[in-house]
C-alpha positions, 0 to 999 in steps of 0.5 A: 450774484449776476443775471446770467446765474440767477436767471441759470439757477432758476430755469435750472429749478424750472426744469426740476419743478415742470418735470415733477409736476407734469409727471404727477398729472401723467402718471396715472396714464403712463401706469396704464399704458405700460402695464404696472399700476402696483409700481406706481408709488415706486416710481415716484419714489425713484426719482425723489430717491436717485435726488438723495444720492445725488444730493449728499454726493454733490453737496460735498463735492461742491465744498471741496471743488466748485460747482461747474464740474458736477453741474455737468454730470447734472446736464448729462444724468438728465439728458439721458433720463429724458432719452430713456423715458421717451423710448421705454416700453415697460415700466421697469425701464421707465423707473430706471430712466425717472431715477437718471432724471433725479439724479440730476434733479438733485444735483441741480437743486444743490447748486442752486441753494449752496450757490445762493447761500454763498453769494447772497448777503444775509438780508437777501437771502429770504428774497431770493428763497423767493425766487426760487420758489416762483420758479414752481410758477410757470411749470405749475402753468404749463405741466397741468394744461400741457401735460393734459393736452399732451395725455389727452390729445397726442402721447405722454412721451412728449413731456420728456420731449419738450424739456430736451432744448432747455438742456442746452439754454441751461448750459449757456447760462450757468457753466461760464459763471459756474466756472468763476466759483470753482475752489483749490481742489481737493482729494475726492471723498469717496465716502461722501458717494458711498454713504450716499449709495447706502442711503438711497439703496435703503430707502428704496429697498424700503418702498419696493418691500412695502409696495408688495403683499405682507410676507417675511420679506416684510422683516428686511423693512426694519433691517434697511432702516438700521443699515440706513442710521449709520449713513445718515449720521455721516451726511447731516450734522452731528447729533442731528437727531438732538436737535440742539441747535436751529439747523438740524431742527431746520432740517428735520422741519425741511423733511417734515414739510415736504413729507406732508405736502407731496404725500397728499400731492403725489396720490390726490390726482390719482384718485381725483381722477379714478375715484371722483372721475375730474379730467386730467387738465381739470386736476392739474388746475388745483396744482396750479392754483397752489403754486400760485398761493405757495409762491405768494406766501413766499414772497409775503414772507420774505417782505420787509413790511410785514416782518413775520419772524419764521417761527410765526411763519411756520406755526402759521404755515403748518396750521394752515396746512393742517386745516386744508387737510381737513377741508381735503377730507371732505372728497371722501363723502359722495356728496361733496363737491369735486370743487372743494379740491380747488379752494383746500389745494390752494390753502395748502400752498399758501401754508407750505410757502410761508412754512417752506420759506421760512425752514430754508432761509433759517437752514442759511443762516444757521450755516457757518462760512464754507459750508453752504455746501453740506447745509444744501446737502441737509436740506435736499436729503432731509427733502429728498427722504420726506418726499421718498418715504411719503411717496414710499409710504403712501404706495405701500397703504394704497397697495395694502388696501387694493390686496385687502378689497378696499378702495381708493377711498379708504387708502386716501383717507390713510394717506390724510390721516398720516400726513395730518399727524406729522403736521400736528408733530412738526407744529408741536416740534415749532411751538416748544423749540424753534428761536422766536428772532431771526438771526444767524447769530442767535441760529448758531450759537444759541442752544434750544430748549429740550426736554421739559425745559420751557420759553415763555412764547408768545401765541402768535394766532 
């Protein structure tokens, strides 16, 4: 892989990764400004949900074309998202110019991972996972102090300002070496789109129903979830459910983790600052301390010298994570310290590093040859659909409790106490079926245990 594409593949993931993060510290103010408070887990979820499509969209494309041609309508979607975010005067338009800014999110998240599992060898592949988490490293610098300035100082607008010119760099660097990677064309899969229009419509049907006081229109909720399954099937591989084999259980993994981790990150500024009354840039300093450790742990995981198999990593990882959770809990007692976010934050980075690391690079190399494309595709909806449905999910309980009285404390504490039982199930989930060696051959081809059926396992803490 050349320096060109690697440095392109990483400002690309930079761009993703500042845009999040800067709109997490700002959403409380934009909330706010535009008047729609009761929207704020939905637009959180546009974004994440507008990345699903484009994710099984692009991932598919990407296996029957080549990468230049969809990384552009990426440069294109995100252009116009940011435009749209710029001028927006409601917060119905502002969701709508979030959800262009996903799509090319997504897109641009695809490529970056199918092209890394296409043209790194087998023992470079968890290094490079590495560097792409560190690219959450500078926007975990610059969001929390730039995007505090700019709230406190000038207008949120600026955000979406600044990461205009980076368009242009992105397109320097990437569409000469993407156009080298281009293969024989094939007939479009127009169902391929289709599916991917089915699942994100009922994902966000899901998040706008749950976002509203209890009403029959509560009864499309299971509706959309059955409309959702037959999609879903046709986008991850065959009897993902089962988890036979290492990928989908990977995969399910990938979702779990970023379900729990931005489940708790999307609503702790917002109640860090209403609740606890911390400064924005205050708040954004503990998301930068986990980026920090998050990255860390990544490239501690990938290192030769300490050859951790990703089985440990994840136990590790997600146990950390689980305690952290419990520190977090702390906040909700009066008493304690608003400090106590820094040294909790921070732990859970390091615990999604070495989880997060670890679920990716074995998603890669459980992938056969010629199919980087549709493992990037898993990976990104799995993601997509954890992030969505944490950011749908934890909107829904914030809301239900504000309509029943409560406060911001209790609808956190929900929000812990749920992120807290899908960690302890994916530990579960780890613990009983996740292959003890790392190797492609053994993630292939070796079935998992299911059901009663036990390894003798080693206790790695």
């Amino acid at each position: 892989m050349n320096r060109s594409l690697q440095i392109g593949l990483l400002l690309a993931v930079t761009l993703h990764a500042f845009d999040e993060m800067a709109l997490v510290i700002a959403l409380p103010t934009i909330s706010k400004d535009l008047g729609g408070g009761e929207w704020y887990g939905v637009t959180l979820a546009a974004y994440v949900l507008a990345a699903l499509v484009s994710t099984v969209w692009s991932g598919d494309w990407l296996d029957r074309h080549g990468p230049s041609g969809v990384f552009r309508v990426a440069l294109l979607a995100f252009a116009l998202g940011l435009g749209l975010a710029v001028v927006s005067d409601s917060m119905g338009v502002f969701v709508i110019a979030r959800a262009l800014q996903g799509f090319g999110g997504g897109i641009a998240f695809t490529v970056a991972y199918s092209v890394t599992n296409r043209l790194c060898p087998e023992e470079h592949k968890s290094r490079m996972v590495a560097w792409l988490d560190s690219a959450w490293l500078l926007p975990s610098l610059l969001a929390p102090a730039v995007g505090g300035l700019l709230v406190e100082h000038w207008s949120w607008r600026g955000l979406f300002w600044l990461q205009m010119p980076l368009l242009g760099v992105l397109a320097l660097l990437l569409m000469k070496p993407l156009r080298g990677l281009e293969r024989t064309p094939q007939s479009p899969n127009f169902n391929a789109l289709w599916n991917a229009l089915r699942i994100g419509g009922c994902c966000m049907l899901m998040v706008l129903v749950t976002s509203t006081p209890l009403s029959p229109l509560w009864l499309l909720v299971p509706i959309s979830a059955l409309l959702l399954w037959r999609p879903l099937n046709r986008a991850l591989p065959q009897q993902w459910w089962r988890m036979r084999t290492t990928l989908p259980l990977s995969l399910i993994l990938h979702g779990g983790i970023f379900f729990v981790f931005y489940g708790l990150e999307s609503f702790l500024p917002l109640y860090l600052i209403d609740a606890r009354g911390m400064g924005v840039t205050a708040t954004g300093l503990a998301f930068t301390g986990a980026a920090f450790t998050w990255v860390a742990a990544s490239f501690l995981q990938s290192s030769s010298k300490i050859n951790m198999t990703h089985r440990n990593s994840l136990l590790w990882g997600l146990g950390l994570f689980a305690l952290a959770i419990g520190l977090m809990a702390l906040l909700l007692l009066p008493v304690a310290p608003t400090w106590t976010i820094y040294p909790a934050w921070a732990m859970a980075g390091f615990g999604m590093g070495l989880a997060y690391n670890a679920v990716a690079t074995a998603a890669m190399l459980a992938t056969e040859p010629g199919k980087e494309g549709a493992t990037a595709t898993g990976t990104g909806l799995m993601d997509s659909i954890g992030i969505g449905l944490a950011v749908g999910i934890g909107g829904a309980i914030k809301n239900q409790v504000g309509y029943q009285g409560g406060g911001l404390d209790l609808a956190m504490g929900l929000i812990g106490a749920l992120m807290l039982l899908v960690t302890l199930v994916s530990l579960w989930l780890i613990w009983r079926r996740f292959p003890q060696l790392n190797s492609s051959e053994i993630y292939r081809n070796q079935p998992l245990p299911i059901g009663r059926e036990k390894t003798k396992t080693a206790i790695p803490f």
